[in-house]
C-alpha positions in Angstrom: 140.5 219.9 73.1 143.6 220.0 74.8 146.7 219.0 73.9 149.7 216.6 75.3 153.1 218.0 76.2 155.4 215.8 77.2 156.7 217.4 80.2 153.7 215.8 81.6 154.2 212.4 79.9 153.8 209.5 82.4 154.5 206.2 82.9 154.0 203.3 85.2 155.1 200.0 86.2 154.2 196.8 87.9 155.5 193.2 88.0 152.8 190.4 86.5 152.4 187.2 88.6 150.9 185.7 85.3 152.2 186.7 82.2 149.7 189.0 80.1 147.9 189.8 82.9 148.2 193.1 84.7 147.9 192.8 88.2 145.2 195.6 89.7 147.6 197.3 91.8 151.3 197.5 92.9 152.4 199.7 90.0 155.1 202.2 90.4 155.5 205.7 88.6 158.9 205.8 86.6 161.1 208.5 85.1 161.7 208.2 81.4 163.4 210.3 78.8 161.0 209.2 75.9 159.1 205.9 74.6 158.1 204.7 71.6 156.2 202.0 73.0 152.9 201.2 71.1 151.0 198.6 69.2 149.7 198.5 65.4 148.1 196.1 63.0 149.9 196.4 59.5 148.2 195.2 56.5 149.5 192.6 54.0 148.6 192.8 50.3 147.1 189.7 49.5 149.4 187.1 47.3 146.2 185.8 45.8 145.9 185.2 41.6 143.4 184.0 39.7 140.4 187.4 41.0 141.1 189.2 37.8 143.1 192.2 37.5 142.0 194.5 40.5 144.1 193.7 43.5 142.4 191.9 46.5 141.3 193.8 49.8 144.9 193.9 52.1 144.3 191.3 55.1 145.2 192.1 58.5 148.5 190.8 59.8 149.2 190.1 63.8 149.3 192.7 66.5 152.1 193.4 67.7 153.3 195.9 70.7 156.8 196.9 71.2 159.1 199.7 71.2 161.8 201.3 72.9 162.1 203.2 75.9 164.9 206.0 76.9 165.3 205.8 80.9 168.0 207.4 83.2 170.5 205.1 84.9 169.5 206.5 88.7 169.3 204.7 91.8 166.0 205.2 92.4 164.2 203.5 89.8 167.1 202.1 87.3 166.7 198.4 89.5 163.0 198.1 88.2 164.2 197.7 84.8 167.2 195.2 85.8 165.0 193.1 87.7 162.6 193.3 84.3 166.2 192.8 82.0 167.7 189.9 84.2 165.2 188.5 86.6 165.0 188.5 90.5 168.6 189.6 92.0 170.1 187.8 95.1 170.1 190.2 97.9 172.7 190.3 100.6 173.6 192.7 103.6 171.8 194.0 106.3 172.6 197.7 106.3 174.1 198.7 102.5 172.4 195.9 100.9 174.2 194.2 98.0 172.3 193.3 94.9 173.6 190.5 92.1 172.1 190.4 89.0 172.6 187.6 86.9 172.0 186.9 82.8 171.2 183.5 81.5 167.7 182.6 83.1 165.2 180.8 80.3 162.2 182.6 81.8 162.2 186.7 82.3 159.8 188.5 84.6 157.1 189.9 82.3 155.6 193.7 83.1 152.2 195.6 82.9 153.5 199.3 81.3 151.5 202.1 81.4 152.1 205.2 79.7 149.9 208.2 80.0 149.1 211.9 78.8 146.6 213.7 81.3 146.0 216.6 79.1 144.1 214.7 76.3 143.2 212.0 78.5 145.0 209.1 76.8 145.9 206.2 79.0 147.3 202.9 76.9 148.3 199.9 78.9 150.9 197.3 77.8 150.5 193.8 79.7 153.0 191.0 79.3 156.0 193.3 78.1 159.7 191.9 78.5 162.9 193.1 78.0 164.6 192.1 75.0 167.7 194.7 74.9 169.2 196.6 77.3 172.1 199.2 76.6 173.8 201.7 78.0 175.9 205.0 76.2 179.0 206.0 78.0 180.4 209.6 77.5 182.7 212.4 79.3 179.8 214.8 79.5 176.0 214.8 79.2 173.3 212.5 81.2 173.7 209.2 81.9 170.7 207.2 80.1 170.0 203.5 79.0 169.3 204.5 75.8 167.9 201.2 74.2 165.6 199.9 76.3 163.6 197.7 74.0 160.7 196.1 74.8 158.5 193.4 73.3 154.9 192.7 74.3 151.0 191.7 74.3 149.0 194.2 72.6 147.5 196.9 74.1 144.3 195.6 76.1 140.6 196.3 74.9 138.6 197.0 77.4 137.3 194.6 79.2 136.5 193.0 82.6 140.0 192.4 83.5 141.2 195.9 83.4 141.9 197.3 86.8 139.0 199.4 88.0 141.4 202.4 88.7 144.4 202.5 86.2 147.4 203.4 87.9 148.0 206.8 86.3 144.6 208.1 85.4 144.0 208.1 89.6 147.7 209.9 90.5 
C-alpha cells in the first residue's frame, strides 16, 4: 500500500454556477502550502433521563466541511481565491489590465475544491465551499502566504450520479 507525501498533495478548483453543485469541468490546479480542509460527523451524548442508569447510544450531529487552507500570494493563481473571497472584480484596460475587487456583496461565489493524494489514491471533493476569512502575514523575510484562508462548505459528496465522470485531479 503506498503511502502519501505531501510533496505530491494536489488540489483543484472550479467556480459553481449553482451552489453545491460541482460543475463537470473548468477546474484549475492550485498551489497550496497545506489544508486542513475535510468533513466529519461528531456525536452528541444524548440529554435523555428517565432510560435507567446506562447512558443512551450518542446520536449523530450535522455534517459539516470546513477548514483552512495556507496559499501563496502569487500572481498566478492568488486572483482565484479573491474572486472566491470578494466576488467578480471589475476589469479595466486593454493591455495591463486593472482588476477592483470590492467587499460588501450579500451573495459570494461558491467553489467545487478538490484535494488529492495520487499515491494512496484518495481523491475527496468539496462542493459549495465559500470563503469566510481571508488574511494575510506581513514580515521582513520569509514567503509571502495568505495564511488563513478559511473555508466553509457542503460535505464531501457520496458518490453518486452527479459526480463528474473524470474528477479533475485523478485524470492530471
Amino acid at each position: 500500500m503506498a503511502r502519501a507525501q505531501g510533496a505530491r498533495a494536489q488540489m483543484a478548483l472550479a467556480f459553481e454556477t449553482t451552489y453545491g453543485l460541482a460543475p463537470a469541468g473548468g477546474y484549475t490546479r492550485m498551489p497550496f502550502a497545506s489544508t486542513t480542509l475535510g468533513s466529519e460527523q461528531p456525536l452528541l451524548n444524548s440529554e435523555l433521563l428517565g432510560y435507567g442508569r446506562d447512558p443512551l447510544s450518542p446520536i449523530k450531529d450535522a455534517v459539516t466541511a470546513d477548514g483552512d487552507v495556507v496559499v501563496p500570494l502569487d500572481a498566478n493563481a492568488f486572483g482565484f481565491w479573491l474572486k472566491a473571497a470578494f466576488g467578480e472584480p471589475t476589469t479595466t484596460g486593454s493591455g495591463p489590465w486593472t482588476h477592483e475587487f470590492r467587499s460588501g456583496s450579500w451573495t459570494l461565489p461558491s467553489l467545487a475544491i478538490e484535494t488529492g493524494m495520487p499515491e494512496v489514491p484518495r481523491f475527496a471533493m468539496y462542493a459549495g465551499c465559500v470563503v469566510d476569512q481571508l488574511s494575510f502575514q506581513m514580515q521582513r523575510a520569509g514567503l509571502l502566504t495568505a495564511t488563513a484562508l478559511t473555508i466553509i462548505g457542503t460535505p464531501r459528496w457520496p458518490p453518486s450520479s452527479s459526480v463528474p465522470p473524470a474528477p479533475p485531479l485523478a485524470a492530471a
